[in-house]
N, C-alpha and C positions, 0 to 999 in steps of 0.2 A: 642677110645680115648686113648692118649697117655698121661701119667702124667710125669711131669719133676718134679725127686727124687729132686736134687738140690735145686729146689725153694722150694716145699714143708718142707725139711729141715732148709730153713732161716724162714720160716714164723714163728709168734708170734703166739701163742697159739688159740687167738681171729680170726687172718685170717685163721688160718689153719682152726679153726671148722665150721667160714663162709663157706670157701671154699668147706669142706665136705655135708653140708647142703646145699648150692647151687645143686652141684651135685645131692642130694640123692633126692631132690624135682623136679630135672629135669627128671630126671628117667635113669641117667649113670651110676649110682652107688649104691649097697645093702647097708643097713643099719651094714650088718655084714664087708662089703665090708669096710664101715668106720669106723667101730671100730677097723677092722684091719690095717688102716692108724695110727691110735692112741695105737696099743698095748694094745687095751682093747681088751678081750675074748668076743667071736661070743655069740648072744641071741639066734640063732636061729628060730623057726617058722617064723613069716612074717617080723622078719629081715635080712630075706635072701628073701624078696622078692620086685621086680622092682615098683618101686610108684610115680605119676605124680600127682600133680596138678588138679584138677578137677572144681573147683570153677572159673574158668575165662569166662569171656565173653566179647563183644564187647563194646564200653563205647555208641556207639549212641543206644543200644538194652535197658539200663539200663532204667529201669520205664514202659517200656512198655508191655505190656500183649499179648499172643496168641490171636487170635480171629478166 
């Protein structure tokens, strides 16, 4: 994935941190990865680590049970 510096420099504060949260829930980008967008200093342990989403499922599955 390619980031365009440009945009990222016009964005408001709120799209920018959207924008990093988007990413870091999609699983593109380290948590350390985004605080380095922001000039915040790295937390490192599992902020340096790749993290997706796990809780999704299909909408005609919801309510139904294994059998």
């Amino acid at each position: 994935m390619e980031y365009n510096r440009e945009a990222m420099l016009q964005m408001d504060s709120k799209a920018k941190g959207d924008f990093l949260l988007k990413l870091r829930m999609a699983g593109f980008i380290t948590g350390d990865e985004g605080r380095d967008k922001l000039n915040l200093p790295r937390r490192g342990g599992n902020s340096d680590e790749l993290v997706v989403q796990t809780s999704m499922g299909l909408v005609d599955l919801l309510g139904k049970e294994d059998k």
